[in-house]
C-alpha positions, 0 to 999 in steps of 0.5 A: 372632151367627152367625145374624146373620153368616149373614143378612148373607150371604145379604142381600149375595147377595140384593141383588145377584141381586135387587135391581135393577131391570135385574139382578134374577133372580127368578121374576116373574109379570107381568098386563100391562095397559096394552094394551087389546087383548092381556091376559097374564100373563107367567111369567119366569125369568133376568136382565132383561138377557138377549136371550132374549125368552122369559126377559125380562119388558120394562116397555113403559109407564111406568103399569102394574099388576103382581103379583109373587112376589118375594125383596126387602127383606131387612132386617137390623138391631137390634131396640129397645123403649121403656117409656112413651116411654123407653128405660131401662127401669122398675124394674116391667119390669126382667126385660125387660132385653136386650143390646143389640147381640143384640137383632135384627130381620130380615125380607123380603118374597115378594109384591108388588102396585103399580100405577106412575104414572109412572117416578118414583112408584109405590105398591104392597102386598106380603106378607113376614115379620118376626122381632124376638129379644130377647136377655135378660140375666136367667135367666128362662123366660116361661110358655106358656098363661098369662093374663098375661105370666109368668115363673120364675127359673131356678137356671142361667146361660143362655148364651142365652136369646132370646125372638122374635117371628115376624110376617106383614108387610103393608106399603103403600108410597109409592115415590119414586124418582129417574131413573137414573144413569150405573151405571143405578141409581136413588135411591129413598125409600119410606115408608107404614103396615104391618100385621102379624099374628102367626104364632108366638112362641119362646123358645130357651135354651142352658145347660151343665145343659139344653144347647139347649131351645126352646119355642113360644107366643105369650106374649101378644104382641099378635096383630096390630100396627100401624106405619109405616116408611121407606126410603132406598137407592141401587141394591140396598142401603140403610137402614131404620127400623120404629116400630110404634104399638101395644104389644108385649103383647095388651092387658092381657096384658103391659107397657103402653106397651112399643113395638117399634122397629127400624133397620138395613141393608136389601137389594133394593129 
């Protein structure tokens, strides 16, 4: 609860430092190509709004190719897995139990690259990351450097006993967006496949016998996953939701037909 309390936070301070497109303040590296006879790329620091030429990146056409490193996208929200199609779990996957409400996903992104065709629509990729926790309900520790999916009972009662995921995003996104209103601020929908790659699986457990322990594997997830998501948001702040196609688990390695769906709050379109 506290990790989520603190994301929270930083999300409300991300959105509004980086979220809008008039107010952002991010670095911003920009290759300007829509002028056929001055090519540049453009290294900014501050608010867009600002009068200093020498700290604004202004947007001159309507169609351009940009890249940038960027802070947004921050999503926070619950983290949820259906067992072939449901969302009760079988009798054979009942060890994968969680709670609920401490089941989290949260993630953002750091890099992007688009090219806009006009004011309303825009598509672009970018990179970022991703981390799901499931918070397990039974006292068990899944093994490291194992075949399968494997996992001991313990003699304690794990006050925590989170199991997590950490995933390198790759989104492409089909961004729709409206024209501004009197705030200057914008309706937007964006919606496209994701890729992702993983980085690291991590297990932590807190317990009165062995206090805080943390293990590192990567627990047969699935070292690359497949998915499509959506986004719906007014200014700097909206929803989200992520359905990922392929399981969990590497195949054969895990629970079949065990998919990963996430939904929640997002900041900084």
């Amino acid at each position: 609860m506290k990790r989520l309390l603190v994301c929270a936070l930083l999300c409300t301070f991300a959105a509004g430092a980086f979220a809008q497109d008039k107010k952002d303040t991010v670095l911003v590296i920009t290759r300007d190509t829509t002028n056929k006879d001055r090519k540049s790329v453009t290294i900014s620091f501050g608010d867009k709004d600002s009068n200093d030429d020498s700290t604004k990146t202004e947007v001159k056409s309507k169609t351009k190719f940009s890249f940038q490193f960027i802070a947004a996208r921050f999503d926070l929200g619950l983290s949820t897995y259906t067992d072939k199609g449901s969302f009760t779990l079988s009798a054979a996957n009942s060890y994968l139990e969680r709670e609920t409400w401490k089941s989290s996903n949260f993630g953002f992104e750091f890099f992007q690259m688009g090219y806009r065709f006009n004011s309303y629509f825009k598509i672009y990729t970018g990179a970022g990351l991703d981390w799901n926790h499931m918070r397990l309900k039974q006292n068990i520790t899944f093994q490291k450097d194992k075949p399968t999916l494997t996992y001991v009972t313990e003699a304690v009662d794990f006050k925590k006993n989170r199991f997590s995921s950490q995933y390198l995003r790759i989104p492409l996104s089909f961004q729709l967006r409206t024209k501004d209103d009197k705030n200057g601020d914008k309706l937007n929908f964006v919606f496209g496949p994701e890729i992702g790659f993983l980085l690291n699986g991590k297990i932590k457990q807190v317990s009165k016998e062995n206090g805080k322990e943390k293990f590192k594997d990567d627990y047969n997830l699935n070292p690359f996953r497949y998915g499509a998501f959506a986004r719906l948001g007014y200014g700097g702040t909206g929803v989200y939701v992520k359905y990922y196609g392929n399981d969990v688990f590497a195949n054969g390695q895990g629970p079949e037909d065990f998919k990963n769906l996430s939904f929640g709050l997002m900041f900084g379109f």
